[in-house]
Every structure is written in structure tokens, then in C-alpha cells.
C-alpha positions in Angstrom: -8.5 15.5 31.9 -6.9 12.6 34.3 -3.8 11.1 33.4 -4.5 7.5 32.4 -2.6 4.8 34.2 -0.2 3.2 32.2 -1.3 0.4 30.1 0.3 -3.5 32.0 3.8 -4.4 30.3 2.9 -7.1 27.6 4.0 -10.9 29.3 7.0 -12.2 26.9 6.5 -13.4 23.5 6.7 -16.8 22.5 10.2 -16.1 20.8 11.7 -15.2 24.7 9.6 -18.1 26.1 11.2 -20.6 23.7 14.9 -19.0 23.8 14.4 -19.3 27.7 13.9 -22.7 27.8 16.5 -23.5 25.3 18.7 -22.1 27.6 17.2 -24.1 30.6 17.7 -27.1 28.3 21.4 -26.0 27.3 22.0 -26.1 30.8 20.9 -29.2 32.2 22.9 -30.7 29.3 25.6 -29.6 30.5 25.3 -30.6 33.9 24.1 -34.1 32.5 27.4 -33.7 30.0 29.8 -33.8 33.6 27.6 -35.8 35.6 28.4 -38.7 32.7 32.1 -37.7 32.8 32.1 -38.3 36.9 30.0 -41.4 36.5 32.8 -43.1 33.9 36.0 -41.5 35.4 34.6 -42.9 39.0 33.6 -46.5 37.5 37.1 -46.6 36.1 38.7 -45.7 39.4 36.3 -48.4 41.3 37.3 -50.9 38.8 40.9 -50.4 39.2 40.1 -51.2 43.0 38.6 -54.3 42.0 40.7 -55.8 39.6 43.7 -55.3 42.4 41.0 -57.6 44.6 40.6 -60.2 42.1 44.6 -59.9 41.4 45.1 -60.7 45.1 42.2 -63.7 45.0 43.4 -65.4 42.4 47.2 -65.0 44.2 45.7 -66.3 47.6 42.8 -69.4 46.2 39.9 -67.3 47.1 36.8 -67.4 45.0 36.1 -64.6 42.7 32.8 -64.1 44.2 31.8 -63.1 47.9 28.0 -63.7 48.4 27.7 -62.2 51.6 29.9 -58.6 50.6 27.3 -58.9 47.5 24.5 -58.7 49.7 25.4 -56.0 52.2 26.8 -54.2 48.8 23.4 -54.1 47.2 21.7 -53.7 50.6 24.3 -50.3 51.4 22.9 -49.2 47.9 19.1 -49.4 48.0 19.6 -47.3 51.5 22.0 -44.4 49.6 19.5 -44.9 46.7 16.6 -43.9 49.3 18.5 -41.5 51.2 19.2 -39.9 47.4 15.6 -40.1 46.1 17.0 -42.3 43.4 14.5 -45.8 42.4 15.9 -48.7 44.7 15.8 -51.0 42.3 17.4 -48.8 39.6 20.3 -48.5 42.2 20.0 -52.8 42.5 19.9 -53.1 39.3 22.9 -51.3 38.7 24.9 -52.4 40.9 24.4 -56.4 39.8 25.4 -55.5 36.6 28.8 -53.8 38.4 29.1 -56.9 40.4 28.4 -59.1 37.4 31.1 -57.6 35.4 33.8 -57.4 38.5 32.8 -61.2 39.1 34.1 -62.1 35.3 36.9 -60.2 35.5 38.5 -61.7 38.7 36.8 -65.4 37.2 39.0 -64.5 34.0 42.4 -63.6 36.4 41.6 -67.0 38.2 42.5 -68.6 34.7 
């Protein structure tokens, strides 16, 4: 009699599939989880930069807005949003509502 060759290993049940991708899920959680905590702590850090510029405009006469800074801003963006394989007009989009909301603070300090 021949030995028989060992029967193939059985592929993983549905129960390790699933706990598998409950952990894959756990895990990008938690990278989105400090991803959000960079995103806020370095919004807060950019708009304590730009309420010292509209504390200094409204001190020297100069209007809260600068078109032209704008415009390169948004332009620098949609290249760092190509360069990052992020949606250019995400990144735009984003960054208007930034300058939106830096524009009405430094309108309020001209008050």
C-alpha cells in the first residue's frame, strides 16, 4: 500500500475571514482616529498664525483680505493636492472655506 499524500489544509473559515477584517477595520480607525487629531491640533496652530496677521492688519490699515496671497495659496494647494494624490478641488475647496473663515475673523478684529 502507498502512503496517501496529505489531504490540502482547509482555507480559513468565514469566522477568521470576518475577525480578520475587523481587525483591518480596527486599524484604519485608528489611524483615521490620529489623522483627525493632527488635522484639528494643526488647524488650531495655523489659525493662531493667522489671527496674529489680522491682529497686525487691523494695527497697520491693511485689508483683511489679500487676493493675490489667496490665489498663489489655493494654487500651492491643488499642486501639494496632486503631488499627494488627494482631489484638487477637494484641496480648493478646502482651503476657501480656511480662507473664508481667516477673512471674517481679521474683518471682525478690524471692528
Amino acid at each position: 500500500m502507498t502512503p496517501r499524500a496529505p489531504a490540502p489544509a482547509a482555507g480559513p473559515t468565514a469566522e477568521d475571514v470576518a475577525a480578520r477584517a475587523e481587525a483591518l477595520l480596527r486599524e484604519h480607525r485608528e489611524s483615521i482616529d490620529r489623522l483627525d487629531a493632527i488635522l484639528v491640533y494643526t488647524l488650531a496652530e495655523r489659525f493662531k498664525h493667522t489671527q496674529s496677521v489680522g491682529r497686525l492688519k487691523a494695527e497697520h490699515g491693511l485689508p483683511p483680505s489679500d487676493p493675490s496671497r489667496e490665489a498663489r495659496q489655493i494654487e500651492r494647494l491643488e499642486w501639494l493636492a496632486q503631488e499627494a494624490d488627494l482631489d484638487p478641488a477637494f484641496a480648493r475647496n478646502f482651503l476657501n472655506f480656511i480662507i473664508s473663515e481667516v477673512i471674517r475673523h481679521h474683518e471682525k478684529l478690524q471692528k
